[in-house]
PLY file of the C-alpha trace (Angstrom):
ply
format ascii 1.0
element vertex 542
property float x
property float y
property float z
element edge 541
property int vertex1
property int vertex2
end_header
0.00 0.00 0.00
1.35 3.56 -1.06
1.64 6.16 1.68
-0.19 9.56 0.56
2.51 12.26 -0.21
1.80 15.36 1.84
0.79 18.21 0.02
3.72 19.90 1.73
6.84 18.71 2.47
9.84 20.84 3.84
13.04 18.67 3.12
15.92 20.38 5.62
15.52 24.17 5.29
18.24 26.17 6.36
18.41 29.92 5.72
21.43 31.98 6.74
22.33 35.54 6.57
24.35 37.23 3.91
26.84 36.95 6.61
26.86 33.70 7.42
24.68 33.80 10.74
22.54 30.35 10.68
18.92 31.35 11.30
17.02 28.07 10.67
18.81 25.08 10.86
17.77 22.34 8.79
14.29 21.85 9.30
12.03 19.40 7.88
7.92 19.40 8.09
4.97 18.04 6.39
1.19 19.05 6.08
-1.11 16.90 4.66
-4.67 18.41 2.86
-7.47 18.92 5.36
-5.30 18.93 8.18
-3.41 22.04 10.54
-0.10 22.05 12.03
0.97 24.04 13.83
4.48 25.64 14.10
5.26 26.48 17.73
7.90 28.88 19.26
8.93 32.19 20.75
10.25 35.32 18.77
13.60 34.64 17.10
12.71 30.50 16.72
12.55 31.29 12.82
8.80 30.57 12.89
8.03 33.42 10.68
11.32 33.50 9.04
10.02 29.45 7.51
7.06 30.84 6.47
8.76 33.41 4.26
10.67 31.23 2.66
7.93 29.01 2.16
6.08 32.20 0.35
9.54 33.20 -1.24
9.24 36.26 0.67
12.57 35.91 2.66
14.20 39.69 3.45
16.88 41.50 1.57
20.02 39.85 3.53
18.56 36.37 4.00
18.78 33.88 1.70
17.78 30.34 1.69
21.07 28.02 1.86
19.73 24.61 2.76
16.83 22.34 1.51
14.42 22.02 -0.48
10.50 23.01 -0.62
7.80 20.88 -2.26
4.45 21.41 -2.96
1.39 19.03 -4.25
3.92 16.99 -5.62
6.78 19.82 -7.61
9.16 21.59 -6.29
9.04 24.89 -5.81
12.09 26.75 -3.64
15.86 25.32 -3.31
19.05 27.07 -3.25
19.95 26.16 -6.83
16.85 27.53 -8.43
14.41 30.63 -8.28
11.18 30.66 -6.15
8.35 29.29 -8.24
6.17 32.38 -8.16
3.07 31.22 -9.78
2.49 29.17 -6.91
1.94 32.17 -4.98
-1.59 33.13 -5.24
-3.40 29.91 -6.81
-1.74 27.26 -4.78
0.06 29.09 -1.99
-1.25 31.95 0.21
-0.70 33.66 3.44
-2.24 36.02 6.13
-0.12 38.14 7.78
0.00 38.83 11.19
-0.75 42.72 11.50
-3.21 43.60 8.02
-2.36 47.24 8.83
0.88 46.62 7.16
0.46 44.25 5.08
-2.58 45.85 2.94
-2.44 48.97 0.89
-3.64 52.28 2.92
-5.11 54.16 -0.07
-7.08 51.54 -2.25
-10.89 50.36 -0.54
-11.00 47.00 0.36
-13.05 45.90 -2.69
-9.99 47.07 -5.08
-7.55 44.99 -3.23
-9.10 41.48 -3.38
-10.32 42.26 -7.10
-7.02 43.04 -7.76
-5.81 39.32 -6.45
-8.95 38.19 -8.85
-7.81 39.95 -11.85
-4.25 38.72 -11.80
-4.34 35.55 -10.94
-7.82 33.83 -11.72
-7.90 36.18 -15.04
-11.16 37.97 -14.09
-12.36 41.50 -15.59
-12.41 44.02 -13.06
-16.31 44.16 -12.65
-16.56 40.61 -11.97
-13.77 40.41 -9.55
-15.65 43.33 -7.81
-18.21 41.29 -7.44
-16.35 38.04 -6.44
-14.61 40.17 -3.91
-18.01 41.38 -2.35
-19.35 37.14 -2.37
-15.70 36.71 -0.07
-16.30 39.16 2.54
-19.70 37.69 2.71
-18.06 34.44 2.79
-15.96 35.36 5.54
-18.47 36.64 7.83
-18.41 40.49 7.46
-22.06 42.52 7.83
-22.94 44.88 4.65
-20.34 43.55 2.56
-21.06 46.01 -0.41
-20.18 48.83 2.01
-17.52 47.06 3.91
-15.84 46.79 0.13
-15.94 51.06 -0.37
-13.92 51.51 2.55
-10.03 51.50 3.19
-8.76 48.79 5.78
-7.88 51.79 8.57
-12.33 52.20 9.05
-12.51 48.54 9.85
-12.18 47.22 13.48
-9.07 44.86 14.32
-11.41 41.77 13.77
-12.96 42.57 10.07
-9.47 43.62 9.12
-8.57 39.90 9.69
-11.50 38.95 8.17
-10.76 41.04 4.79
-7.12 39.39 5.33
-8.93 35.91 4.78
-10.86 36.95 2.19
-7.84 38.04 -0.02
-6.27 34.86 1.06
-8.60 32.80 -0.27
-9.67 34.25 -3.00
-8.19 31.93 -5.31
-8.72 28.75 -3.82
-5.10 27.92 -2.69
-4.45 24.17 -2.00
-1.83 25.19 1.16
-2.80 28.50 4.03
-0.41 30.06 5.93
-1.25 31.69 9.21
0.79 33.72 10.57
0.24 34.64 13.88
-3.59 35.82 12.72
-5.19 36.30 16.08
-2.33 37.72 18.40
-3.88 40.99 19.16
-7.28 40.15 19.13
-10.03 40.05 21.60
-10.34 36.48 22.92
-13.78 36.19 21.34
-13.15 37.59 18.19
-10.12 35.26 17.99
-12.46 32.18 18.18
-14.42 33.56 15.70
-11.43 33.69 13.16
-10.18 30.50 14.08
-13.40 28.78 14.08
-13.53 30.57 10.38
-10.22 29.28 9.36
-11.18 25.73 10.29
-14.69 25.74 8.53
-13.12 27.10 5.27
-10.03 24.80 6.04
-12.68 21.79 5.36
-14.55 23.13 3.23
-11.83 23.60 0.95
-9.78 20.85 1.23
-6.87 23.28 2.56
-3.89 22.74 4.66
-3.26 25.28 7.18
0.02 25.55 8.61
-0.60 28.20 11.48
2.36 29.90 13.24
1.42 30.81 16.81
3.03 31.34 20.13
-0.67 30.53 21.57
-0.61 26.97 22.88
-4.57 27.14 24.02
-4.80 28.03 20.30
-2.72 24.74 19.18
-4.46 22.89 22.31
-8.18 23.79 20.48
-7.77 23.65 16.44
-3.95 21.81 15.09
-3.80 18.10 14.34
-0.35 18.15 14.59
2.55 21.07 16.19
6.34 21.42 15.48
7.94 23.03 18.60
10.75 25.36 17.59
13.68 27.30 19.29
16.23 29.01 18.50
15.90 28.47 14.48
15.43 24.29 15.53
12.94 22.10 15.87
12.94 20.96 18.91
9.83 18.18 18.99
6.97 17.02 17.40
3.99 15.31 17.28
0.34 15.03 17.04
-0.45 17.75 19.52
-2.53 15.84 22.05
0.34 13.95 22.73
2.77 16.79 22.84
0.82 19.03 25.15
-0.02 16.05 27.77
3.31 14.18 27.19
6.34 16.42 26.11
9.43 14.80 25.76
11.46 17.79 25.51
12.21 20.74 28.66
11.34 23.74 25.99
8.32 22.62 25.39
7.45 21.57 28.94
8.50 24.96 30.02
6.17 26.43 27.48
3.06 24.73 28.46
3.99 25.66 31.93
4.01 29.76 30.76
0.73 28.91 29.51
-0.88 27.58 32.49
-0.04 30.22 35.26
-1.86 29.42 38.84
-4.32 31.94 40.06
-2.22 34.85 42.12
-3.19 34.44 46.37
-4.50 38.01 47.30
-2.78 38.65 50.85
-5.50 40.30 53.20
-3.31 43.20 53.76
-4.16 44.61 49.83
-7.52 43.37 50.60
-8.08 46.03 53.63
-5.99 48.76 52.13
-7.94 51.94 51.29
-9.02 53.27 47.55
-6.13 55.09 45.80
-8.73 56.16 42.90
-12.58 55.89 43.21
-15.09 56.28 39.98
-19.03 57.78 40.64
-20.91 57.52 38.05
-18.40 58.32 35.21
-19.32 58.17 31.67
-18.05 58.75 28.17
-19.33 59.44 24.70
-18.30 60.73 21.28
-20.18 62.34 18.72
-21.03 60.58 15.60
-20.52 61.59 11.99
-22.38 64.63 11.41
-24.36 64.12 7.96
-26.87 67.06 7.62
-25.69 70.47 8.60
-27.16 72.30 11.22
-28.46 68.75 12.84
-26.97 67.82 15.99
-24.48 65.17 15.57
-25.72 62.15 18.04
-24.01 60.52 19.98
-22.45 56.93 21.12
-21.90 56.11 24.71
-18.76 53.91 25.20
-18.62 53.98 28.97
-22.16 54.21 31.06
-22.11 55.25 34.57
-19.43 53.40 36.20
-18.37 53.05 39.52
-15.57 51.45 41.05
-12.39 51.26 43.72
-8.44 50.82 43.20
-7.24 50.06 45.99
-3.47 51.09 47.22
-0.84 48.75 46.58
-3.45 46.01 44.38
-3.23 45.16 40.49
-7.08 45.55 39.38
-7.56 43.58 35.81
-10.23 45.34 33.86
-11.28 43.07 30.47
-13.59 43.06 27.96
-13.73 42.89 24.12
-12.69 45.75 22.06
-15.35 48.37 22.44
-16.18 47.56 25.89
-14.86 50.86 27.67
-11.48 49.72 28.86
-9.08 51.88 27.03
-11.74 54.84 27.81
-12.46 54.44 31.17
-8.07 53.85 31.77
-7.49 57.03 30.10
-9.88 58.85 32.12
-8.54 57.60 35.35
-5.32 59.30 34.22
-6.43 62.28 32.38
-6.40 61.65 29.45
-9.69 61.74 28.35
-12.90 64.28 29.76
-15.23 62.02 31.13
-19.51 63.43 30.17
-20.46 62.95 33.75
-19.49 61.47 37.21
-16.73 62.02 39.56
-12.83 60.55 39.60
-11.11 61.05 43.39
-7.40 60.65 42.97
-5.75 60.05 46.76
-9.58 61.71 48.09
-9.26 64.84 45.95
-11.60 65.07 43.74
-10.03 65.54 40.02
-13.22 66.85 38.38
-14.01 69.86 40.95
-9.98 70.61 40.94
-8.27 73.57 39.37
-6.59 73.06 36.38
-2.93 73.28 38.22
-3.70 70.48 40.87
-5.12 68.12 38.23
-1.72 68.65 36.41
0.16 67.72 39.83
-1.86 64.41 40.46
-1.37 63.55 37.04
2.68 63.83 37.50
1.62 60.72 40.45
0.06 58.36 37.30
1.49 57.38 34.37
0.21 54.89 31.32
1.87 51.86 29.66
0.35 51.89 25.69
0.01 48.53 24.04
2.49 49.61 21.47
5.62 50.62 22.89
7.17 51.28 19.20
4.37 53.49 18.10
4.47 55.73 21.78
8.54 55.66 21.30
10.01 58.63 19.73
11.93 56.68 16.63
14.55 59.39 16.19
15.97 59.61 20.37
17.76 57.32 22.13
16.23 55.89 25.03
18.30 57.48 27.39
16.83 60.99 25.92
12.96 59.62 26.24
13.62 58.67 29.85
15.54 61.96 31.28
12.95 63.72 29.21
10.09 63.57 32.03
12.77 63.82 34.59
13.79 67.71 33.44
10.44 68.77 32.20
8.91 68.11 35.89
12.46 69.40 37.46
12.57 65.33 39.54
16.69 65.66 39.42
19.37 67.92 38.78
20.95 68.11 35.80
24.21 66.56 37.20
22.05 63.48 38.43
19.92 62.47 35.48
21.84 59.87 34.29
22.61 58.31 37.44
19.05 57.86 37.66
18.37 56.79 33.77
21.20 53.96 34.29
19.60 53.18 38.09
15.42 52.90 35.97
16.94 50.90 33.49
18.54 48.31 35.26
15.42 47.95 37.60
13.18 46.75 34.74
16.34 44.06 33.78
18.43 46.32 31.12
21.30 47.87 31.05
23.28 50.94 31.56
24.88 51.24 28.10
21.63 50.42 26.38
20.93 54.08 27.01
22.08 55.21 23.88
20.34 53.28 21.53
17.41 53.95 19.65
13.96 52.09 19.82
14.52 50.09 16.50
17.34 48.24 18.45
15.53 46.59 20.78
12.82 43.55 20.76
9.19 43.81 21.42
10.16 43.02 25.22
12.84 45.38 25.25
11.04 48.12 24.43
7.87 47.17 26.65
10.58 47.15 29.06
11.87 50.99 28.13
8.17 52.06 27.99
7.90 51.04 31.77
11.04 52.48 32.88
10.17 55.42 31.17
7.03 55.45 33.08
8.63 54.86 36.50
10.72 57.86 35.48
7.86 59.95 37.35
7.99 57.93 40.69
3.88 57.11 40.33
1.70 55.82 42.46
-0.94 54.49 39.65
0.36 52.20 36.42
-2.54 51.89 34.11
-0.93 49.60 31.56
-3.08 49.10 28.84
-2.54 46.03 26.83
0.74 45.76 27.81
1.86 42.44 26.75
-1.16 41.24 24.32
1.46 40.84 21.75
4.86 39.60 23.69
5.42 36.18 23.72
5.13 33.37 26.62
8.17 33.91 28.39
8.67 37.41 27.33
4.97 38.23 28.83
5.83 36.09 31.69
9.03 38.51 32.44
6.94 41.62 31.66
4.27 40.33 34.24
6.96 39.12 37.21
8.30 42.41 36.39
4.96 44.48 37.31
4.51 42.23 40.39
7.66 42.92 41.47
7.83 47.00 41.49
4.21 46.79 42.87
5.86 44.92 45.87
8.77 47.02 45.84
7.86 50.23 45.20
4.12 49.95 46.56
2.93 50.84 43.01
-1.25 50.36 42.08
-2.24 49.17 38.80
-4.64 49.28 36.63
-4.17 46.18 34.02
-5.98 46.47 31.16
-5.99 43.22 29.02
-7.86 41.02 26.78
-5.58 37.82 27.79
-6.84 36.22 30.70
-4.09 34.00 31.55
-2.24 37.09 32.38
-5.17 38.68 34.39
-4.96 35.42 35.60
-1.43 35.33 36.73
-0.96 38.84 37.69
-4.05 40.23 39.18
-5.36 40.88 42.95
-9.06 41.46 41.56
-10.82 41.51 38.13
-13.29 43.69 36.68
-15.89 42.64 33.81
-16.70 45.47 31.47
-19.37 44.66 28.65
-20.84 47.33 26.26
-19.35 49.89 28.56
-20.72 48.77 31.53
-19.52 46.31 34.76
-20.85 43.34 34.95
-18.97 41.32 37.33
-16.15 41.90 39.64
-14.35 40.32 42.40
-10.91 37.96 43.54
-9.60 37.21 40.44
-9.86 33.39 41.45
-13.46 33.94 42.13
-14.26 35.88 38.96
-12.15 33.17 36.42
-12.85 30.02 38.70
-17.00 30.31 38.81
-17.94 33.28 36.85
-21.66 34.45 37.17
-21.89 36.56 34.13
-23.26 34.99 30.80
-20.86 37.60 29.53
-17.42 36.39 31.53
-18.76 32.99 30.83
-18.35 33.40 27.14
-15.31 35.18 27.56
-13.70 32.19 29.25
-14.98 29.34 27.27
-13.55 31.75 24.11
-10.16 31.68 25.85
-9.55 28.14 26.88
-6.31 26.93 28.63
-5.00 23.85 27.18
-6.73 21.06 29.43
-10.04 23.09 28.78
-9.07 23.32 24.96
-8.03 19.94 24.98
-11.66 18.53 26.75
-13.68 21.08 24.27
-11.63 19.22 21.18
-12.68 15.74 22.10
-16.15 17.33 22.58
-16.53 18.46 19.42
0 1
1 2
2 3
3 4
4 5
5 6
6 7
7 8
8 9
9 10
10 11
11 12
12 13
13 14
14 15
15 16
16 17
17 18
18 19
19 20
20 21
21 22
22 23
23 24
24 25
25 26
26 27
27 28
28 29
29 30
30 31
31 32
32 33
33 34
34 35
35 36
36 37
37 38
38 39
39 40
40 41
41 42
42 43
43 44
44 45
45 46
46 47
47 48
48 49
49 50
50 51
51 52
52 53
53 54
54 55
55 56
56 57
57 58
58 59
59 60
60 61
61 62
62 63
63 64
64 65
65 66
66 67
67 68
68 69
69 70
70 71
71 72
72 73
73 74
74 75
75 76
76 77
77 78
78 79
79 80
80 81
81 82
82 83
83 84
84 85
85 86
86 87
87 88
88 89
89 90
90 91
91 92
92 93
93 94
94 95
95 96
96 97
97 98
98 99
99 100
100 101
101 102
102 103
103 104
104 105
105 106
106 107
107 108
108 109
109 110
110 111
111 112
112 113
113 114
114 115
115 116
116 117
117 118
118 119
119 120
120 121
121 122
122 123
123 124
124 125
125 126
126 127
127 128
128 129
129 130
130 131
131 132
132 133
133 134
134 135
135 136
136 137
137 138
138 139
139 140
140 141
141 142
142 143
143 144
144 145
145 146
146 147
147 148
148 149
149 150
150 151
151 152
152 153
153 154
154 155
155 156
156 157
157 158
158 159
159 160
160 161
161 162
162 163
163 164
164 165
165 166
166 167
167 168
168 169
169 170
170 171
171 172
172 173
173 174
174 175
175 176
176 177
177 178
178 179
179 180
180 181
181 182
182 183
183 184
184 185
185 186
186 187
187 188
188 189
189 190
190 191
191 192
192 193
193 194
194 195
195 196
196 197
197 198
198 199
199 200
200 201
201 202
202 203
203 204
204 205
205 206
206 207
207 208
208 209
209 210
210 211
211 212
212 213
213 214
214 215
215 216
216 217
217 218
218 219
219 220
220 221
221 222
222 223
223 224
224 225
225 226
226 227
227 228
228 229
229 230
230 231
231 232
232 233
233 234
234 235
235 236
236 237
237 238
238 239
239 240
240 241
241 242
242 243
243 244
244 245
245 246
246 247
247 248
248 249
249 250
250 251
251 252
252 253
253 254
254 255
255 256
256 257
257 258
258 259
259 260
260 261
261 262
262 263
263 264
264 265
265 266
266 267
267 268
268 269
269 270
270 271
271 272
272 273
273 274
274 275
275 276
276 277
277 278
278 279
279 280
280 281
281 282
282 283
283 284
284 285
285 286
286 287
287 288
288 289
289 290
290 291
291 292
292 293
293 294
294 295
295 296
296 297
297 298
298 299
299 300
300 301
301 302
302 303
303 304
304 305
305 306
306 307
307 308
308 309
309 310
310 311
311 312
312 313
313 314
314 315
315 316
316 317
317 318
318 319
319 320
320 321
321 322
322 323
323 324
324 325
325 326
326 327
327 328
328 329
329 330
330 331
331 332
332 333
333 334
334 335
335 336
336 337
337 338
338 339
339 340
340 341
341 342
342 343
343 344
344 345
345 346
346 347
347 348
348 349
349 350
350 351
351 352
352 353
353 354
354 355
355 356
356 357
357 358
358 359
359 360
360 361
361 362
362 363
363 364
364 365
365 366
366 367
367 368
368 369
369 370
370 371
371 372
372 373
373 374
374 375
375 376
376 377
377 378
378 379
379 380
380 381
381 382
382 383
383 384
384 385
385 386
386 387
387 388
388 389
389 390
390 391
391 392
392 393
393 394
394 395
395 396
396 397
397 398
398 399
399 400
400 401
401 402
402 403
403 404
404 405
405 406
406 407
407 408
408 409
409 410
410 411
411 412
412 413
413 414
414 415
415 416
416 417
417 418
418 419
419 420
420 421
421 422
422 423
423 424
424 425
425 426
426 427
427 428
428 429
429 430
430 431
431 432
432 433
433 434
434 435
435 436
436 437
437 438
438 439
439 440
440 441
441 442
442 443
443 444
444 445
445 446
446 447
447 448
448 449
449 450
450 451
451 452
452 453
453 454
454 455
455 456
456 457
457 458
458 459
459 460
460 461
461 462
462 463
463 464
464 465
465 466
466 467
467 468
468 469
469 470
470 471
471 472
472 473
473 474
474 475
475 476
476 477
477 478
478 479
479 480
480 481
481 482
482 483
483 484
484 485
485 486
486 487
487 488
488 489
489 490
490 491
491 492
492 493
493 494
494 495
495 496
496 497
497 498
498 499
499 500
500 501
501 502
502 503
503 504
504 505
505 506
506 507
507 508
508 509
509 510
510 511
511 512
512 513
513 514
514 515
515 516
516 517
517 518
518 519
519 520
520 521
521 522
522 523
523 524
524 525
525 526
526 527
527 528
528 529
529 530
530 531
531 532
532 533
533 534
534 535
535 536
536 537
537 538
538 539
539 540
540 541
């Protein structure tokens, strides 16, 4: 009896630099039709790096020195020939991880999966049109025809993925790659797309190979996972097996990272007093104004909300995009004028205070943005962006701002001389790192840190979150995490708070909250964000 060849089959990749530096060592893989793998591994395994050259994509500087690359049967990449490129398209596609990139900013949606449809399936441009309006019906998105007039910067985070698929798909390939595809989406949007991805995955007779860091992900939708570090593989297997009997200690220490034990709350935080208290606060913004002389109506984000930080305690706030986190964190800090309600900061009362005290209390919080790159100045050195609240609020002299850059720097774990590099030098956990110390710069007393590790990876995010714990207990910091991964809250967090449609609807120990939540709301939320044995139980389910 013959054995099936798979439709692909990676035959010892290895891609170096120009220079010589091995970044994948030879590494072989297979995916059969119908099936997922999944390729598993922190930033810097050469996860993304495979894909590439699986897409013949690789960057200028990196070149493919090793191996060989088949597809249904022909060969399509080695070091002695060109990458096949008509197998890009019709038998090969990918979705990127971040669409905001990796789409065109001035063509509509519409234009850019026609444009797929006209080149490679031969289509006029009013039938691709068309075609491209049947996809993003296909892949779940409401009022397709409009969806297709607008650019990709109007959609949310979740219909940009969406419009991602669509493109993907759009010519039927026989092999998806998935690259990272759900990373910085809301846990229930995230089943959504991967419960897409596996629908179209059968009903297409695809092979997905998805590249992931998430192991509840891999634990819930792969047949099979490759385990990769440091540009090797490390282990593989069908992923039941891997996840309930690793053979390797990466991979055990990655399922650990995944499965972090509820954080005791010590009754000491548990008695302490508020630090900031919320009365009623709410929040809306004025729609699009259509008709002149009409007044524009409004959309409430956050409805009357009330609530306690206490000192010293790391609150979790989550909800899905939309639900008033980001709002009602920015308020807190000043950020944002609330419509209505009352914000006490320390028992003085921020909306009845003159402009001058507000600015003090504001010097005592401080925010950690989900994207350190984008709140990084690109063009100073991190040394500069830290010193730079230390002289505008007058914290030092002159003589001693260094002293205390180099002494910030080495309490969130870097060093002295990485001071006078800029932002583009560092990894994503570097510069989450740089964001905090630049925060800390201001000696707070309130760390709202809004989706501050939704995109690091396992270990990274668990350094990021020991980190947190750590200056709370040091430095007797209170904060505010704002999140949308609940292993994290999980890990991390004193107490939790629900928000829904801009409004609480649960709250409590964080052990209470994610052990036996009474919300139909945090119910969903959890059962959308499964660890692995959950993941694992739903799978067999199903």
């Amino acid at each position: 009896m013959t054995t099936a060849r798979p439709l692909l089959d990676v035959r010892h990749l290895a891609i170096h630099t120009d220079a010589g530096l091995p970044l994948v060592k030879p590494l072989s893989l297979q995916v059969n039709r119908r099936e997922m793998v999944a390729l598993v591994g922190e930033s810097g395994s050469g996860k993304t790096l495979s894909s590439l050259a699986l897409m013949g994509l690789l960057p200028p500087g990196v070149s493919m020195t090793g191996g060989e690359i088949w597809l249904a049967g022909k060969s399509i990449a080695s070091p002695q020939r060109t990458f096949d490129a008509s197998a890009r398209g019709k038998r090969l596609a990918m979705i990127f991880q971040e669409p905001m990139t990796s789409m065109n900013p001035v063509l509509k949606v519409g234009e850019q999966i026609a444009e797929v449809l006209v080149r490679h399936q031969g289509l006029d441009w009013k039938q691709a049109h068309r075609e491209a309006i049947v996809l993003l019906d296909r892949v779940g998105i409401l009022n397709p025809e409009q969806r297709a007039k607008q650019y990709i910067h109007q959609l949310s985070g979740g219909m940009r993925q969406r419009v991602m698929i669509a493109s993907a798909i759009s010519c039927k390939p026989s092999l998806l790659i998935a690259d990272e595809p759900t990373t910085a989406l809301d846990v229930t949007i995230q089943a959504q797309i991967l419960a897409l991805l596996l629908e179209l995955q059968q009903e297409m007779q695809m092979g997905v190979l998805l590249i992931t860091h998430d192991l509840s992900v891999v634990a819930r939708y792969a047949d099979r996972a490759y385990v990769m570090h440091q540009g090797s593989r490390v282990e593989e297997g069908p992923v039941v097996k891997l996840l309930t009997d690793p053979q390797e200690s990466y991979t055990r220490k990655l399922i650990a990272a995944s499965q972090p034990e509820p954080r005791p709350v010590t009754a000491e935080i548990c008695a302490t007093s508020p630090l900031v208290r919320l009365h009623n606060v709410s929040k809306s913004y004025p729609q699009a104004q259509h008709l002149p002389f009409v007044p524009a109506k409004r959309q409430t984000v956050l409805f009357p909300t009330t609530l306690d930080i206490r000192r010293g305690e790391i609150l979790g706030l989550i909800g899905e995009s939309g639900s008033g986190k980001t709002t009602l964190g920015r308020a807190i800090i000043g950020l944002t004028e609330t419509d209505s309600g009352e914000i006490e900061f320390d028992g003085v009362s921020l909306t009845r205070a003159r402009h001058a005290t507000r600015q003090k209390m504001r010097s005592r919080a401080h925010i950690i943005f989900q994207d350190p790159y984008a709140s990084l100045n690109p063009k100073m050195t991190i040394g500069e962006q830290i010193a730079e609240p230390l002289r505008v609020w007058k914290l030092r002299p002159a003589g001693q701002i260094q002293a205390r850059v180099d002494e910030l720097l080495k309490r969130v774990g870097l060093e002295a001389h990485h001071a006078s590099r800029l932002p583009g030098a560092f990894s994503g956990g570097q510069r989450q790192r740089v964001a905090i110390a630049r925060a800390l710069a201001l000696e707070p007393e309130l760390l709202v840190a809004d989706e501050a590790v939704s995109a690091l990876d396992l270990s990274v995010r668990g350094q990021i979150l020991a980190l947190l714990d750590e200056l709370r207990r040091q430095l007797g910091l209170t904060v505010l995490f704002i999140s949308h991964d609940l292993a994290a809250v999980k890990q991390v967090c004193d107490r939790v708070v629900v928000l829904y449609h801009g409004k609480v609807v649960e709250s409590g120990l964080t052990a209470q909250v994610l052990g036996a939540p009474q919300h139909a709301y945090t119910q969903t939320l959890l059962a959308a964000a499964p660890d692995i044995t959950q993941a694992l139980k739903l799978r067999n389910v199903s």
